[in-house]
N, C-alpha and C positions, 0 to 999 in steps of 0.2 A: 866353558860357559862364560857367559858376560851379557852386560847390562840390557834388561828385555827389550824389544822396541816394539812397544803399545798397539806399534802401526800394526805390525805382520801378526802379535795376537789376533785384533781385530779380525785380519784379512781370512786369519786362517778359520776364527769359527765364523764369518760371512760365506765365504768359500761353501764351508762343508756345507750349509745351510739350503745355500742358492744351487747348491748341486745338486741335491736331494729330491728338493719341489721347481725344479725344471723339468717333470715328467713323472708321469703315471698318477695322477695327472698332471699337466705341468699350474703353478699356483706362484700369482706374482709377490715375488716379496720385496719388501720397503726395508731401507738401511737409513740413517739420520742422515748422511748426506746427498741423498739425491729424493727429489722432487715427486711427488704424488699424487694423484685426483682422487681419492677414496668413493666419488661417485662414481667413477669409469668403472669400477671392480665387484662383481659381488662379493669376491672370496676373494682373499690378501694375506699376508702373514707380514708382521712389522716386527722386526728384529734392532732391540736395542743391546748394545754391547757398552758396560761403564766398570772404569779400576776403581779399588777401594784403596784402602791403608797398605802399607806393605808392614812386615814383619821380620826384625830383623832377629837370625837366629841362632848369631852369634858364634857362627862359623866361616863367617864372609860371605854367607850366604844370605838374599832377601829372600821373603818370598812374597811376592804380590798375587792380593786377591781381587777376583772382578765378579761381575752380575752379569746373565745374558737376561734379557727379558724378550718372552718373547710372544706376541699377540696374534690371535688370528680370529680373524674377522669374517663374517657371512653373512649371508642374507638374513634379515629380520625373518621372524614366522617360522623359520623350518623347523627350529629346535638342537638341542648339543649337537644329534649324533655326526653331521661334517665336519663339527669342529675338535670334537673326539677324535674322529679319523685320522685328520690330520696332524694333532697334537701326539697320538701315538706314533708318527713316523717321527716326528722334531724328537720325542723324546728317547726313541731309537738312537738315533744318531749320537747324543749326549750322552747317557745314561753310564755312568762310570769309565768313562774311555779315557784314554789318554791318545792324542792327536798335537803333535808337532811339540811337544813336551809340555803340552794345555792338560793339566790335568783335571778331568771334570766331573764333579758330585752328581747324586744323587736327583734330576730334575722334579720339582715341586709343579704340581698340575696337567694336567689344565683345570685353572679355576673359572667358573661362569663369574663375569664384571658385570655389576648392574648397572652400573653409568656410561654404557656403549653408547659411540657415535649413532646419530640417528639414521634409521633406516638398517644398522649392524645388530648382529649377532655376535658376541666376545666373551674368549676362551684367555687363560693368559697360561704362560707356562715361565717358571725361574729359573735356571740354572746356576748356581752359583760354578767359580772354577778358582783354577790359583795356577801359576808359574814362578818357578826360582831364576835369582840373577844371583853371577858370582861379582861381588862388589870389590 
């Protein structure tokens, strides 16, 4: 083991994510670094990935903790149940797993946001996670 690189967390819970809702049905998702028209889409999923503090454990071991956030968006007027749908398949995915030694909690939601972009329907769903580095 040694020191995590942020990037390959990232990649790996974008990865699992973009793999997921590339079919059945396929559902465009948004990552912070690439570019977006939220009016081209009615249905989206925006996936933020951010580290927090790390913890040292006094073993030479850190362990750093992060946030996934993760939102999905639909048509105004329909009401939860698509964004239900789809928030149970993201939180399949998460939901106590451990993937590429991403160990991931328990995901919180999907909660309804009342200050959605206009014309959206918004669901959000948290996952917290953690990974160890030998320092």
């Amino acid at each position: 083991m040694a020191a995590v690189d942020l990037n390959t967390v990232r990649s790996t819970i974008e990865a699992r994510l973009a793999t997921e809702l590339a079919s059945s049905p396929a559902i465009p998702v948004v990552f912070n670094n690439m570019t977006f028209d939220s009016t081209a889409e009615d249905t989206f999923v925006q996936c933020v990935t951010s580290f927090g503090s790390g913890e040292y454990l006094g073993t030479g071991i850190n362990k750093v903790v992060g946030l996934v956030l993760i939102n999905i968006f639909t048509e105004e007027g329909l009401g939860a149940g698509s964004n239900f749908t789809i928030g149970k398949r993201i939180r399949d995915l998460y939901n106590r797993v451990v993937v590429s030694d991403v160990f991931f909690d328990s995901p919180v939601g999907p909660e309804v946001l009342t200050s959605s972009p206009e014309g959206k329907f918004q669901t959000q769903i948290r996952i917290t996670f953690e990974i160890s580095e030998e320092l």
